[in-house]
PyMOL CGO cylinders between C-alpha atoms (Angstrom):
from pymol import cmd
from pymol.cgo import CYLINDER

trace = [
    CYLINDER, 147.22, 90.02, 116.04, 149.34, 89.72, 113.06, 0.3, 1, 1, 1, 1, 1, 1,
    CYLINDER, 149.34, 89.72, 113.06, 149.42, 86.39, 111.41, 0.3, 1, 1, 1, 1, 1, 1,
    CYLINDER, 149.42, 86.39, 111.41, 153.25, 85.96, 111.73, 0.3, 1, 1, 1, 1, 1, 1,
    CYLINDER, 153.25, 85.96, 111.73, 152.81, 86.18, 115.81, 0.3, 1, 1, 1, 1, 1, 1,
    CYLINDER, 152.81, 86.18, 115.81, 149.89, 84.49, 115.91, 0.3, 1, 1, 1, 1, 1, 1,
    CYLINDER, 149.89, 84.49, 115.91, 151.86, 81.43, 113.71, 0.3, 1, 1, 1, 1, 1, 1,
    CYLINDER, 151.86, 81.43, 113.71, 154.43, 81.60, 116.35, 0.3, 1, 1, 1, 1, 1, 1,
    CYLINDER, 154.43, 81.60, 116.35, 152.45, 81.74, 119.23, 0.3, 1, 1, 1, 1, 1, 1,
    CYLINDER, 152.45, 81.74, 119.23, 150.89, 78.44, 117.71, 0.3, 1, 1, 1, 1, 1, 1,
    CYLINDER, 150.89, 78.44, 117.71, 154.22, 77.11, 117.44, 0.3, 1, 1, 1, 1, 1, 1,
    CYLINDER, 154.22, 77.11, 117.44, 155.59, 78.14, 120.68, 0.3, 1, 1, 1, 1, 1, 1,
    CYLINDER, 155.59, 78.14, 120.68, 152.30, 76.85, 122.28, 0.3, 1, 1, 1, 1, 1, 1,
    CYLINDER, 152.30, 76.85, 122.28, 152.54, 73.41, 120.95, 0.3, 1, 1, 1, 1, 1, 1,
    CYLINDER, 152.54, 73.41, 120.95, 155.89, 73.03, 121.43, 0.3, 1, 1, 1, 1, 1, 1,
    CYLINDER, 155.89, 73.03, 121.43, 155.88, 73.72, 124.72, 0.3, 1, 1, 1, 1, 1, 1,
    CYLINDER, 155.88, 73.72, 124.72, 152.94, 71.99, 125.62, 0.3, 1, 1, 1, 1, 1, 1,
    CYLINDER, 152.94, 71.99, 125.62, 153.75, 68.99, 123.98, 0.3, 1, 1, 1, 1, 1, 1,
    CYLINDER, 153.75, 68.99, 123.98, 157.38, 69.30, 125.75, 0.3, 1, 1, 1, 1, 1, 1,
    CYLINDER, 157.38, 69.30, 125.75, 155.85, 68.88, 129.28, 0.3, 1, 1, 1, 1, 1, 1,
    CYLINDER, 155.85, 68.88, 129.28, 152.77, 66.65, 128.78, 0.3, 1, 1, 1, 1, 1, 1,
    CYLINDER, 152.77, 66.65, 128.78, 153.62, 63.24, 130.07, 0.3, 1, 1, 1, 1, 1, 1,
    CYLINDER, 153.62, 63.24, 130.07, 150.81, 60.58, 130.05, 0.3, 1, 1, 1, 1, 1, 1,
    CYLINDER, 150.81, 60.58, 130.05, 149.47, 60.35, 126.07, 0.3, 1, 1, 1, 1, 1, 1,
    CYLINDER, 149.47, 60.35, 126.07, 146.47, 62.37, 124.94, 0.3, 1, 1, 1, 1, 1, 1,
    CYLINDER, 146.47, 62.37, 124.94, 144.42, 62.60, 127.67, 0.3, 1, 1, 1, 1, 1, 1,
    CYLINDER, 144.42, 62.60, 127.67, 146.39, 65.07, 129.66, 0.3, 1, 1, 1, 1, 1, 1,
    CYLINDER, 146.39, 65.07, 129.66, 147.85, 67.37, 126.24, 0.3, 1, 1, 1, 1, 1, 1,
    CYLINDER, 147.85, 67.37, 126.24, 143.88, 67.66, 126.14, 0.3, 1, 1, 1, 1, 1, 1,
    CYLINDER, 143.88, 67.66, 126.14, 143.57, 69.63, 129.27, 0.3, 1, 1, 1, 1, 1, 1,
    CYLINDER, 143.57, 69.63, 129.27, 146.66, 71.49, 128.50, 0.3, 1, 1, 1, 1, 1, 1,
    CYLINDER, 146.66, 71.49, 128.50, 145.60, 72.74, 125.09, 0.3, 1, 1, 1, 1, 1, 1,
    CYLINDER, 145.60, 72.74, 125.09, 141.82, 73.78, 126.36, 0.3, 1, 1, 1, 1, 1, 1,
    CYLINDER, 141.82, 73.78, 126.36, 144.24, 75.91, 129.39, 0.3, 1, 1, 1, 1, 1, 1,
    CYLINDER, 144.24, 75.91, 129.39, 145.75, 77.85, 126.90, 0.3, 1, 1, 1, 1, 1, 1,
    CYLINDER, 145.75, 77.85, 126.90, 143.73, 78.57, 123.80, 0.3, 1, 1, 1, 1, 1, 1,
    CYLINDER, 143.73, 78.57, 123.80, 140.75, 78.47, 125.44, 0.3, 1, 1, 1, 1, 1, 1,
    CYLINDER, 140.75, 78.47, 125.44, 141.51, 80.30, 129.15, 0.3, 1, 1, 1, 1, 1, 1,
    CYLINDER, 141.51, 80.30, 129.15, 144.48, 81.91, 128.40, 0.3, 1, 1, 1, 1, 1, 1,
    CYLINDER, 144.48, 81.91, 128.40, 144.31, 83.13, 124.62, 0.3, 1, 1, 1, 1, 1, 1,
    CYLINDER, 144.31, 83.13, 124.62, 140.60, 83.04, 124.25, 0.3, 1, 1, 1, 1, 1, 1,
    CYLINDER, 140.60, 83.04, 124.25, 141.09, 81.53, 120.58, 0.3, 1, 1, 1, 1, 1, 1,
    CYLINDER, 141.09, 81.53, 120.58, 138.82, 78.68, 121.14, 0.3, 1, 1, 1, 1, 1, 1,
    CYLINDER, 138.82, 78.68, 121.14, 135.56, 78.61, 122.90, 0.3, 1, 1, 1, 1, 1, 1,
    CYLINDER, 135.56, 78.61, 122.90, 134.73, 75.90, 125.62, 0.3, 1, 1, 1, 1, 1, 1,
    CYLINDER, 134.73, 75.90, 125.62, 132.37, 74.15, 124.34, 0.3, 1, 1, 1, 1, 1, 1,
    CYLINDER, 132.37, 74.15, 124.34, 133.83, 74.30, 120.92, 0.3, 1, 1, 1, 1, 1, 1,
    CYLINDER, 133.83, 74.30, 120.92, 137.18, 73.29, 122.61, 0.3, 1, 1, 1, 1, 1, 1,
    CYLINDER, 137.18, 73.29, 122.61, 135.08, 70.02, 123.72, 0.3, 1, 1, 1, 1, 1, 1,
    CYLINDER, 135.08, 70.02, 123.72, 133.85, 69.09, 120.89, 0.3, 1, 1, 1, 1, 1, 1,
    CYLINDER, 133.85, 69.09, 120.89, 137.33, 69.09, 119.39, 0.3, 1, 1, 1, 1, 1, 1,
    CYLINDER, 137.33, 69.09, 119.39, 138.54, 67.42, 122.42, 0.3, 1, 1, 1, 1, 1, 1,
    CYLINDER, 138.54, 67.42, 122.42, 135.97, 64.43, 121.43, 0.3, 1, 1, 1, 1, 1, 1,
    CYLINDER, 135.97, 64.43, 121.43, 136.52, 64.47, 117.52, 0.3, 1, 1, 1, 1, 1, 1,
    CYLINDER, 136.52, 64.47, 117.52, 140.64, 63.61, 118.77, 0.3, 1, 1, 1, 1, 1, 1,
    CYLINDER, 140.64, 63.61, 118.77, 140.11, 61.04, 120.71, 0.3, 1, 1, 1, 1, 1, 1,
    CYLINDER, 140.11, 61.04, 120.71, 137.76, 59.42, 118.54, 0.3, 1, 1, 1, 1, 1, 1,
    CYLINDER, 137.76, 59.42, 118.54, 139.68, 59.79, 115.24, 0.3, 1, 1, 1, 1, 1, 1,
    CYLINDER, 139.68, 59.79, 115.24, 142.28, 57.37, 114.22, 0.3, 1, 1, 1, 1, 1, 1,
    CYLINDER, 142.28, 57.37, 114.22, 145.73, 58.04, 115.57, 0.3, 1, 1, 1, 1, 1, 1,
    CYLINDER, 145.73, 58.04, 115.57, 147.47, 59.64, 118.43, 0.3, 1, 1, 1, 1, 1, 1,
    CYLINDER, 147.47, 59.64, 118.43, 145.39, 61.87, 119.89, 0.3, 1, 1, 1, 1, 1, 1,
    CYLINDER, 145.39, 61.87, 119.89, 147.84, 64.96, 121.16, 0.3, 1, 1, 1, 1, 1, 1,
    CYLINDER, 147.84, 64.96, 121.16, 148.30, 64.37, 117.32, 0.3, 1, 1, 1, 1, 1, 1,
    CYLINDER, 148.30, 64.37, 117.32, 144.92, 64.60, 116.37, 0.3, 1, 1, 1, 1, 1, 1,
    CYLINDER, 144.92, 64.60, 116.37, 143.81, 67.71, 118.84, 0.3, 1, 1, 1, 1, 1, 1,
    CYLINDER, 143.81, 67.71, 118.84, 147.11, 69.79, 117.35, 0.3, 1, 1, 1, 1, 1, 1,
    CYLINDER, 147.11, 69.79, 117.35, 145.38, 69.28, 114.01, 0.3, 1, 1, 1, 1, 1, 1,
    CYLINDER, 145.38, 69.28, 114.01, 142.11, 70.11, 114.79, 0.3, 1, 1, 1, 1, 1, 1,
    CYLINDER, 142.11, 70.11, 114.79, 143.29, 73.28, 117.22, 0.3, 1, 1, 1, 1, 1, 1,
    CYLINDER, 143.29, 73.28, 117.22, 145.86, 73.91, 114.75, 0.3, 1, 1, 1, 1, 1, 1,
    CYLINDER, 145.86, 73.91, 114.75, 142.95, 74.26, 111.71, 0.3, 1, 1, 1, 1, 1, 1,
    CYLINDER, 142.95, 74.26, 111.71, 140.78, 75.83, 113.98, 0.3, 1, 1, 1, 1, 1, 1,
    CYLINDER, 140.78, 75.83, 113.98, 143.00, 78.98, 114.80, 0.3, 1, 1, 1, 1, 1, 1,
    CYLINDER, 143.00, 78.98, 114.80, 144.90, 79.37, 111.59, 0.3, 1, 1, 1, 1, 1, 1,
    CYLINDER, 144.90, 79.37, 111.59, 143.55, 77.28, 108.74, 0.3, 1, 1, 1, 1, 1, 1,
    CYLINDER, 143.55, 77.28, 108.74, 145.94, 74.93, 107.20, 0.3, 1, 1, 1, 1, 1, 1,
    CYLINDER, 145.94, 74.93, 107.20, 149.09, 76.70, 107.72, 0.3, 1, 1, 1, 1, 1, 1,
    CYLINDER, 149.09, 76.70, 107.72, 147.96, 76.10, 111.29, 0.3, 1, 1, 1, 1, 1, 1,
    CYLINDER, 147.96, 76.10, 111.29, 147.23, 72.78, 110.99, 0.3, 1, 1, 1, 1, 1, 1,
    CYLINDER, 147.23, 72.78, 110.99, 150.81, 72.45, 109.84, 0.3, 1, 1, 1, 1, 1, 1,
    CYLINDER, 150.81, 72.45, 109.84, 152.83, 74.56, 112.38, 0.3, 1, 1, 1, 1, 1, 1,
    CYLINDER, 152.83, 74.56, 112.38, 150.48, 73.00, 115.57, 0.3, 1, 1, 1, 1, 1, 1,
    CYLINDER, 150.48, 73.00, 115.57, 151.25, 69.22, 114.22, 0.3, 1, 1, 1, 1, 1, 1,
    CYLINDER, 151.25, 69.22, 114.22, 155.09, 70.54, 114.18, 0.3, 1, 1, 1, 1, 1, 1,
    CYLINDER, 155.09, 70.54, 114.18, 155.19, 72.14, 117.39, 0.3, 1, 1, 1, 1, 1, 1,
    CYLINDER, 155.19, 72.14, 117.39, 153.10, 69.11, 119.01, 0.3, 1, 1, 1, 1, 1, 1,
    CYLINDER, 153.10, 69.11, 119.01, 155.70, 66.30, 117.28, 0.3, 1, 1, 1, 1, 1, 1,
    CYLINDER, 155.70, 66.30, 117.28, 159.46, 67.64, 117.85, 0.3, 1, 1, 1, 1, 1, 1,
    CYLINDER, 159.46, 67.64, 117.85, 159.69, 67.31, 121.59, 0.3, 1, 1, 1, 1, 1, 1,
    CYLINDER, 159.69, 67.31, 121.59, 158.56, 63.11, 121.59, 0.3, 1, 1, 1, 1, 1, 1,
    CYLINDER, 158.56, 63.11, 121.59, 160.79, 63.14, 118.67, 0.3, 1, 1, 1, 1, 1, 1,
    CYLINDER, 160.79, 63.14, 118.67, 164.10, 64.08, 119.92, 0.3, 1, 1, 1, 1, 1, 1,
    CYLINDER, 164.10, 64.08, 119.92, 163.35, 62.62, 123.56, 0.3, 1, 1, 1, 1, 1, 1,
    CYLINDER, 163.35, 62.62, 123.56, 162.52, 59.05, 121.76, 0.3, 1, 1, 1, 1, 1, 1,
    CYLINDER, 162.52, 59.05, 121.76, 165.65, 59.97, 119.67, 0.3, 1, 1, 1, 1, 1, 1,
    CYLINDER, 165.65, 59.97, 119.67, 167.46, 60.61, 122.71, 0.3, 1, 1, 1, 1, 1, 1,
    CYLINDER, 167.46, 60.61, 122.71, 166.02, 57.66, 124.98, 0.3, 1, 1, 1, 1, 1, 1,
    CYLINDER, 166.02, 57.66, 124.98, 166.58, 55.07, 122.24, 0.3, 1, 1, 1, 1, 1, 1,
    CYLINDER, 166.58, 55.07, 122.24, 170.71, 56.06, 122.17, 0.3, 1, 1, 1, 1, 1, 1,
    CYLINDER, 170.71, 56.06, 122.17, 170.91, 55.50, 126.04, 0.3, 1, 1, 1, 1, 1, 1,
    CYLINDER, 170.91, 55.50, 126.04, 167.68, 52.71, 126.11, 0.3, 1, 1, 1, 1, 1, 1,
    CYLINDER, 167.68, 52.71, 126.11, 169.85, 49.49, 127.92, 0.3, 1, 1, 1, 1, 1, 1,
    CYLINDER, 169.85, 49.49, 127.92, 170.90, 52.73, 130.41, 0.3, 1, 1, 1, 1, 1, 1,
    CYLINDER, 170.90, 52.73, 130.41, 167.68, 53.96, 131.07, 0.3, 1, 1, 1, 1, 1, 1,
    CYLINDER, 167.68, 53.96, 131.07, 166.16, 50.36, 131.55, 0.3, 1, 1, 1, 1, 1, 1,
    CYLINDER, 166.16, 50.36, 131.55, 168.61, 49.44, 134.41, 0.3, 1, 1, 1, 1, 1, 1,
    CYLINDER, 168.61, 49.44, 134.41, 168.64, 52.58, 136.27, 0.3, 1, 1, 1, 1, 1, 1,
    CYLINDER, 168.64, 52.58, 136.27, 167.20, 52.42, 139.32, 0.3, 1, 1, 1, 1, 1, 1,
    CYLINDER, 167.20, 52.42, 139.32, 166.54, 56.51, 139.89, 0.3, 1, 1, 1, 1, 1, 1,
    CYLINDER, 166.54, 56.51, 139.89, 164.55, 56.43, 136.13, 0.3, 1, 1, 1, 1, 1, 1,
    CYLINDER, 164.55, 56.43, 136.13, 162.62, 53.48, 136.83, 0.3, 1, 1, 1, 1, 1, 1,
    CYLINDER, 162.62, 53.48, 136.83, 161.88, 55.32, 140.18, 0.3, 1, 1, 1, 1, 1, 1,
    CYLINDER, 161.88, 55.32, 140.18, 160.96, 58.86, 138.43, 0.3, 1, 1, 1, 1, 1, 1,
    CYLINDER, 160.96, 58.86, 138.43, 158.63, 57.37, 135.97, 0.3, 1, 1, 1, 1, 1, 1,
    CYLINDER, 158.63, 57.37, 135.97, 157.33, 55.77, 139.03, 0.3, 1, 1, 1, 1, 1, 1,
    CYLINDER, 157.33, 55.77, 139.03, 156.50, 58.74, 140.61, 0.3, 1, 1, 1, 1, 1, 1,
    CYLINDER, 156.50, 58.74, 140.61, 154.99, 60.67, 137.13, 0.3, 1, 1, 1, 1, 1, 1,
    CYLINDER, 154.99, 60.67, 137.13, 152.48, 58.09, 137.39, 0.3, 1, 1, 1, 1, 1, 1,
    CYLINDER, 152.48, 58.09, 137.39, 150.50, 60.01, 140.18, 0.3, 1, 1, 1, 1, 1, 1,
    CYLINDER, 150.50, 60.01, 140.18, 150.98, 63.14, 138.69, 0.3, 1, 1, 1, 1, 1, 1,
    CYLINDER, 150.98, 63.14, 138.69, 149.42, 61.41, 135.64, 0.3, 1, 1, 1, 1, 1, 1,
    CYLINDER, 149.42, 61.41, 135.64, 146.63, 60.22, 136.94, 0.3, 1, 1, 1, 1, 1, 1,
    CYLINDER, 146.63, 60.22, 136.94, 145.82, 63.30, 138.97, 0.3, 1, 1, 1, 1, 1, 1,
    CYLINDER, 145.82, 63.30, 138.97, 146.11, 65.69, 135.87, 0.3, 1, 1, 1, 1, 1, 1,
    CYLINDER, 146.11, 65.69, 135.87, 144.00, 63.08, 133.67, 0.3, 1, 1, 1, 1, 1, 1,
    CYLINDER, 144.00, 63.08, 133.67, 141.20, 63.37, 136.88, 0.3, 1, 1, 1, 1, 1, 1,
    CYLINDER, 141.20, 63.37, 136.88, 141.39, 66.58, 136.78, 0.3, 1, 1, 1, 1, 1, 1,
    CYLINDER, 141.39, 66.58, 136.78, 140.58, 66.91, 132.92, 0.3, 1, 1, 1, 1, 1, 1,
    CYLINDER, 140.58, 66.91, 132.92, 137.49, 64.12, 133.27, 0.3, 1, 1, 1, 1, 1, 1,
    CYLINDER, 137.49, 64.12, 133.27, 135.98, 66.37, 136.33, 0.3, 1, 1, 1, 1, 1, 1,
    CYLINDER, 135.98, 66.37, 136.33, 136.44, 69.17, 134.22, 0.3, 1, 1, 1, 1, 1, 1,
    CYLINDER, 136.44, 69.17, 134.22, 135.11, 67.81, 131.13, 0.3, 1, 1, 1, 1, 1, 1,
    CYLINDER, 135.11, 67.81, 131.13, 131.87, 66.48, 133.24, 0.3, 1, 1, 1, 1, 1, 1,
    CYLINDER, 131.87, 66.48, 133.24, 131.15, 70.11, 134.56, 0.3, 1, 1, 1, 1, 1, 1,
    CYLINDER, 131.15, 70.11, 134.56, 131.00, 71.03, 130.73, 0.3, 1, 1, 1, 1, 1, 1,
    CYLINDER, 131.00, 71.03, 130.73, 128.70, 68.75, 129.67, 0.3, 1, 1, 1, 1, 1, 1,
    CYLINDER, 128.70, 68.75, 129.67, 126.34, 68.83, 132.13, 0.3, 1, 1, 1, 1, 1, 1,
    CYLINDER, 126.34, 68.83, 132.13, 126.69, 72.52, 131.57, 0.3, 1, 1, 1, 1, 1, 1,
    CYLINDER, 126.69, 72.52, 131.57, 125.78, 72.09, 127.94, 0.3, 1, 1, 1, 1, 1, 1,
    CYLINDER, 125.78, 72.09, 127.94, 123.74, 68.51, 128.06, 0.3, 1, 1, 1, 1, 1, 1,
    CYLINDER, 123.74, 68.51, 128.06, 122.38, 68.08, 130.90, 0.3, 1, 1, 1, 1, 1, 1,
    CYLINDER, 122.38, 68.08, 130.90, 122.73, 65.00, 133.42, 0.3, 1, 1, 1, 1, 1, 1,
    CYLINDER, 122.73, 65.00, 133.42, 121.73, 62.65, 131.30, 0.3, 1, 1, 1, 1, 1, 1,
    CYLINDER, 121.73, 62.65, 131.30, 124.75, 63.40, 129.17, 0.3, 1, 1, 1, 1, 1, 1,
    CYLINDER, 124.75, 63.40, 129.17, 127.00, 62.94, 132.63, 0.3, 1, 1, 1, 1, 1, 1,
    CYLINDER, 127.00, 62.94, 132.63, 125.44, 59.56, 133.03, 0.3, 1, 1, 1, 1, 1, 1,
    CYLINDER, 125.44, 59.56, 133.03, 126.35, 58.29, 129.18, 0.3, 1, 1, 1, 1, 1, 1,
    CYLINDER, 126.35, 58.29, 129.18, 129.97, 59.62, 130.00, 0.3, 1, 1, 1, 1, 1, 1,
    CYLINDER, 129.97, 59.62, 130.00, 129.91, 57.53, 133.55, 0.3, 1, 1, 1, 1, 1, 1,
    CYLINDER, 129.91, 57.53, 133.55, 127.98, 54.48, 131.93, 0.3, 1, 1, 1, 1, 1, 1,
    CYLINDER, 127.98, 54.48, 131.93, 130.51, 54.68, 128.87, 0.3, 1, 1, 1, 1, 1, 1,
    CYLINDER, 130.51, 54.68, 128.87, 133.73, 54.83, 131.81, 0.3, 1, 1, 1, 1, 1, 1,
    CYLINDER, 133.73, 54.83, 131.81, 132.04, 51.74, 133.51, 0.3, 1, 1, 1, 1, 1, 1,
    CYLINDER, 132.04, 51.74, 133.51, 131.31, 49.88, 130.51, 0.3, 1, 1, 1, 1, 1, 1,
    CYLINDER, 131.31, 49.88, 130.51, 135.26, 50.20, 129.50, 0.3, 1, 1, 1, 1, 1, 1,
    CYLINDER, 135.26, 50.20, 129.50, 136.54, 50.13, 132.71, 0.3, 1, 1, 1, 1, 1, 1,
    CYLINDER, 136.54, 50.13, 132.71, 134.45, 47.51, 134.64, 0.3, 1, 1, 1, 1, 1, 1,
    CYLINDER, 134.45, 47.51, 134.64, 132.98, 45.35, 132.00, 0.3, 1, 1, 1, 1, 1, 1,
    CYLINDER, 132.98, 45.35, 132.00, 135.74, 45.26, 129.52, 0.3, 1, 1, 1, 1, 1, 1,
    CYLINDER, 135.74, 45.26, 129.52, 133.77, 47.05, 126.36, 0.3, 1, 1, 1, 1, 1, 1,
    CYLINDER, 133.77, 47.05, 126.36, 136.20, 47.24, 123.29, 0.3, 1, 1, 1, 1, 1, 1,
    CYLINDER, 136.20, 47.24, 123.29, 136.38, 51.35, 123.14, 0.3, 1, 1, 1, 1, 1, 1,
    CYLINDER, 136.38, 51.35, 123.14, 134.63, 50.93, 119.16, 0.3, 1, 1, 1, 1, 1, 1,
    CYLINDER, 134.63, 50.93, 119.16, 131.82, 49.95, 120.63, 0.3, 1, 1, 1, 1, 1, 1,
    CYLINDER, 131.82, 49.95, 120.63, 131.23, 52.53, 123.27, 0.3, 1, 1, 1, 1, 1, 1,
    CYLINDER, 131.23, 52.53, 123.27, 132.03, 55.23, 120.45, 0.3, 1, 1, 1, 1, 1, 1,
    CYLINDER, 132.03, 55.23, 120.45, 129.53, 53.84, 118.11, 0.3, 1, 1, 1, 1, 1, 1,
    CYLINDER, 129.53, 53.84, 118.11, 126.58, 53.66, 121.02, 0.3, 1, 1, 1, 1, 1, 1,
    CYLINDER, 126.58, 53.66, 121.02, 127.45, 56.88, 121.96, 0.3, 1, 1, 1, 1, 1, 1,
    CYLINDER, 127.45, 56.88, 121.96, 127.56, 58.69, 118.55, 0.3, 1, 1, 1, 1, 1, 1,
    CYLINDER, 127.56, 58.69, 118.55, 123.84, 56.45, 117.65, 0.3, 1, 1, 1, 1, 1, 1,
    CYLINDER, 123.84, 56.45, 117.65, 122.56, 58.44, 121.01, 0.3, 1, 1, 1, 1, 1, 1,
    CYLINDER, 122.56, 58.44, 121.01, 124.23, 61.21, 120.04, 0.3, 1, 1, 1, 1, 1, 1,
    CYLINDER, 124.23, 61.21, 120.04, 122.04, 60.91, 116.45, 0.3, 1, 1, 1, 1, 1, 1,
    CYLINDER, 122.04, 60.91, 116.45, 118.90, 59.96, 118.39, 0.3, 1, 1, 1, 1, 1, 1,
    CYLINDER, 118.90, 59.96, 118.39, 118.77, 63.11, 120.84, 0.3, 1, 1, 1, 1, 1, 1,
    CYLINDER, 118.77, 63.11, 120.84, 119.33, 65.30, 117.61, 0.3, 1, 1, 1, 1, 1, 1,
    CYLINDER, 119.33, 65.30, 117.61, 116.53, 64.21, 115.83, 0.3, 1, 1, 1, 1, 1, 1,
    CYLINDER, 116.53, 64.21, 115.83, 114.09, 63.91, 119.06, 0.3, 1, 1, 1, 1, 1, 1,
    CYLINDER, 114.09, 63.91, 119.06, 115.52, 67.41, 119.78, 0.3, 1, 1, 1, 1, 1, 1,
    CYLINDER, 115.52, 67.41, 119.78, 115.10, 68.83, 116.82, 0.3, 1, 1, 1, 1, 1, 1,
    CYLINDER, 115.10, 68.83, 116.82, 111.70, 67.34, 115.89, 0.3, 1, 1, 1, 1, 1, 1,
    CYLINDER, 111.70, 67.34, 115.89, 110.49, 67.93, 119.92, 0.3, 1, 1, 1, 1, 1, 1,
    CYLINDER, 110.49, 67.93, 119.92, 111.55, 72.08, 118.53, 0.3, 1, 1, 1, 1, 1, 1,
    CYLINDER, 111.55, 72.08, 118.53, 109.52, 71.58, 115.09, 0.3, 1, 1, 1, 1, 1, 1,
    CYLINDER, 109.52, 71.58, 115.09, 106.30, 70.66, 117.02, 0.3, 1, 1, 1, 1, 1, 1,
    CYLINDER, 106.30, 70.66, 117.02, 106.52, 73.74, 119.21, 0.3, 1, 1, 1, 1, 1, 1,
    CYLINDER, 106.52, 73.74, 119.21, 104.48, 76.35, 118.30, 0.3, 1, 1, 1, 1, 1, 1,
    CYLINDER, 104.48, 76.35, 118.30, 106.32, 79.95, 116.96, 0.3, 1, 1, 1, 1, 1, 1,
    CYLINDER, 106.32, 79.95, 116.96, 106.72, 82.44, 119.63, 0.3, 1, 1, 1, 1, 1, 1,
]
cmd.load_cgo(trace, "trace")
C-alpha cells in the first residue's frame, strides 16, 4: 500500500470512528482494535493491548491518546498527526454545534430521552471490550493476570481506590513478574 492511501485510510479511519463512538475512551478502544487490528491487520492483538493500556494510563483523553499511539504505530509521525486529526474533528464540530443550541438541547425532552437510551448501548459496547480484553490476557498472562484485572475493577469500583493507585500496584506487579520471569528463565538450564 502506497503511503498516500495508507495516510488516508488513517484519516478516514479515525474520523469515522471517532464520529460514531459515544461513551469516552473506553469504547473508541474497542473500535480502533476492530479495525486495524481485525479488519486491516496493521496492528497485532496483543500489541493492540498493550497500546490499549499505555492510553488509558497516560495523561489525557484517552481516544486522544490511543489515536497517537495507533497513529505512530502505523505511520510514524506523520501518522501520529493525521490519526490525532481524524480522532479530534468530529467532538469538535458536534461540541461546536451543541454549544450554539446548548439552552435547546438542555430542555428537550426527546434529547434528554436519546442520551438516555445511548447509555445502554454504552455500557453494553464498554462490556463487550472488558470481556474481550480478559480473553486476551488470559490468552497471553495467564489467570493470574485475569484476577489483577478483576481485583483492580473491585478495588475501583467497590472500595473506592483513587485509579493512581491501582496503576502504580499494577505496573510494581507488572515489574515484579518480569524480573521473577526473567530470572525463573536464567536459572533454566540451555536446551
Amino acid at each position: 500500500m502506497d503511503k498516500r492511501k495508507k495516510y488516508l485510510t488513517l484519516f478516514l479511519s479515525t474520523l469515522t470512528i471517532s464520529s460514531f463512538t459515544f461513551g469516552g475512551g473506553y469504547v473508541i478502544i474497542s473500535l480502533l482494535k476492530k479495525k486495524f487490528t481485525d479488519e486491516l491487520h496493521w496492528i497485532e492483538e496483543k500489541e493492540m493491548l498493550n497500546l490499549a493500556a499505555i492510553a488509558q494510563s497516560a495523561p489525557g483523553a484517552v481516544a486522544v491518546n490511543a489515536a497517537i499511539l495507533v497513529g505512530y504505530r502505523t505511520a510514524g509521525i506523520i501518522g501520529t498527526i493525521i490519526a490525532v486529526f481524524g480522532t479530534i474533528i468530529p467532538p469538535f464540530v458536534i461540541i461546536s454545534l451543541i454549544s450554539l443550541c446548548y439552552t435547546a438541547f438542555r430542555e428537550n425532552l426527546i434529547v434528554a430521552a436519546v442520551l438516555k437510551g445511548m447509555q445502554s448501548g454504552i455500557a453494553a459496547v464498554i462490556a463487550d471490550v472488558t470481556i474481550n480484553l480478559c480473553g486476551s490476557v488470559y490468552k497471553e498472562s495467564g489467570i493470574l493476570s485475569v484476577l489483577v484485572m478483576a481485583a483492580a475493577f473491585c478495588a475501583s469500583w467497590f472500595f473506592g481506590v483513587n485509579v493512581l493507585w491501582i496503576i502504580l500496584a499494577c505496573a510494581i506487579y507488572g515489574i515484579l513478574r518480569t524480573f521473577f520471569t526473567l530470572s525463573k528463565k536464567k536459572e533454566e538450564p540451555a536446551k
